[in-house]
N, C-alpha and C positions, 0 to 999 in steps of 0.2 A: 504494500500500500504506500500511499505517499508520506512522504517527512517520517520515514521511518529509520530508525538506527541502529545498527549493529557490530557491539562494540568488538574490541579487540582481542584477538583469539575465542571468539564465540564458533561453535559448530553446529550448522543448522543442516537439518536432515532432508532426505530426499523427500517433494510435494509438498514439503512447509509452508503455510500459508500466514503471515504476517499482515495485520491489518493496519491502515494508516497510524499514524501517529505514536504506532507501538516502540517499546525501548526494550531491546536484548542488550543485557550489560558484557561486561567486559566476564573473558574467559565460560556464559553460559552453555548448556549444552540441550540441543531440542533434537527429539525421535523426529522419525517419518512419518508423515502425515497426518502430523498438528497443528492444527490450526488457533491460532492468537486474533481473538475482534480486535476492532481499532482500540487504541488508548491504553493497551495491556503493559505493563514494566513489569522484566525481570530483572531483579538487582543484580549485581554480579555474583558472578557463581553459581549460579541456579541452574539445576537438573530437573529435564522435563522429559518425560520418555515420550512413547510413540503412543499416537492417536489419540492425544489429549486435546480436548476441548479448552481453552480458556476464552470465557466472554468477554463485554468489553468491561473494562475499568480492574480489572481484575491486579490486582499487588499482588507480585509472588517473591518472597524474599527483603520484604523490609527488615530494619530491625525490632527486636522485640521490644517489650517494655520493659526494660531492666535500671533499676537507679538504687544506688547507695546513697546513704546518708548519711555526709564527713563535711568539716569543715563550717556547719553553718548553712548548707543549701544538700539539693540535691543533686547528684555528680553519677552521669552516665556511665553504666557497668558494656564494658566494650561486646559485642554481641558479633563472634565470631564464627559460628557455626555455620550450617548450610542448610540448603533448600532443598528438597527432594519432590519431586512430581511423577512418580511410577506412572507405567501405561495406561490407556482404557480410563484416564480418571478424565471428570469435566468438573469443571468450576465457575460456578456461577459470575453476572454480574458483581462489578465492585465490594469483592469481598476481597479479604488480607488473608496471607501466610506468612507468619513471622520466617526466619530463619530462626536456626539455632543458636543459645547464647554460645556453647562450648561443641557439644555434638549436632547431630542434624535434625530440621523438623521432615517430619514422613507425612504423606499422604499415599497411604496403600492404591496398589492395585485395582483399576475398577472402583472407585469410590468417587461418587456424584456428591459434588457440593452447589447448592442453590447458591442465591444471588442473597448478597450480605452476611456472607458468612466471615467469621473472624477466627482461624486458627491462630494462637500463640505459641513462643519460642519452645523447640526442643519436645513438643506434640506429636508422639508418632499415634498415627490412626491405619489399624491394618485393612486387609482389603476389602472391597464390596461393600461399604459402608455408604448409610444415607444422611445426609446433613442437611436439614431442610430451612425453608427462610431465617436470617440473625440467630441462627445458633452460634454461642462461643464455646468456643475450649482453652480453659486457660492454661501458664506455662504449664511444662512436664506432665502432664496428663498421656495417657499410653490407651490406645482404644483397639478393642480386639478388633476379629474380623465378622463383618456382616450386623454393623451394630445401627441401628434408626434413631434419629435424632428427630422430634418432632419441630415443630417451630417457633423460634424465643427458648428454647430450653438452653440450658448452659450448665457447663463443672466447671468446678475450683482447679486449682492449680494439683498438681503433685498428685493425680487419683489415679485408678487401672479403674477401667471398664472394659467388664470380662466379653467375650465372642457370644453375639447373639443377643447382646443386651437391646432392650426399647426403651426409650426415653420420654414418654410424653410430653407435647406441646408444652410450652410455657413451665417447664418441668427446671426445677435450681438442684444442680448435684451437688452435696458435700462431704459423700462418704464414698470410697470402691462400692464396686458396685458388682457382684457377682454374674459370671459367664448364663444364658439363658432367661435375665430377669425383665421383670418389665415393670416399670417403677413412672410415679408421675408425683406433682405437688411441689409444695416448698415447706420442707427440705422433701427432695424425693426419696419414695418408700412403696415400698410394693403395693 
């Protein structure tokens, strides 16, 4: 597309389709025939496998929300890790993936994120997973595979949600959540 960029030592796969205005950073890597809508930014270093969908507005690889407090203010914790985008996934409109603060954040295999979704730093979510409108997940949170996230639902940072978990709508998690459960409310409970 037009006014598009593709930074320095990026490798874009064969039938890559790039929409105007989009940003591939420096050193990024895209499968075969993935397609980016217009306005999409990969930060640099972001890995995107094959046949992935990203809509437009979509952030993959900002940094996360990480801050220490020294000195009298709050002072940015450096957020070094990386982006990961397995095959077969789509991601919706204007929704964010952090990167990782130290290791990588995951977006498993086949895993469909709606539009306004919010993954944070260092989140691996395994594959086949469904993330529907403004779900968050916040840091370090680890999601099995084939897990349903209804809409407005969210976790807290640092939880496991086990493979086959459901999550309903508008659903707040603050505790692991066992493999097979289906839980809804604030706080969510079976």
């Amino acid at each position: 597309g037009t006014h598009v960029l593709v930074g320095e030592g990026a490798v874009v796969g064969d039938r890559v389709r790039i929409g105007a205005h989009s940003v591939v950073g420096k050193g990024c890597r895209i499968g075969a025939d993935t397609i980016l809508h217009p306005q999409v930014t990969l930060y640099p270093g972001v890995s995107v496998g094959e046949r992935v969908i990203l809509h437009a507005g979509a952030r993959i690889g900002s940094d996360g929300f990480g801050y220490a407090f020294a000195c009298g203010g709050h002072r940015k914790v450096p957020q070094v890790g990386g982006c990961v985008i397995e095959d077969d996934v789509e991601i919706g409109a204007n929704s964010c993936i952090d990167r990782g603060s130290i290791g990588d954040t995951v977006i498993g295999h086949g895993s469909k994120l709606d539009n306004l979704v919010h993954v944070a730093h260092n989140v691996r979510i395994g594959p086949d997973c469904l993330l529907t409108a403004l779900v968050g997940i916040a840091g370090s949170t680890t999601v099995g595979a084939g897990v349903t996230f209804g809409g407005q639902s969210g976790v807290s940072g640092h939880l496991s949600i086990g493979d086959g978990v459901r999550v309903a709508g508008k659903s707040a998690v603050f505790q692991d959540v066992p493999a097979g459960s289906s839980v809804m409310g604030i706080p969510a409970s079976d």
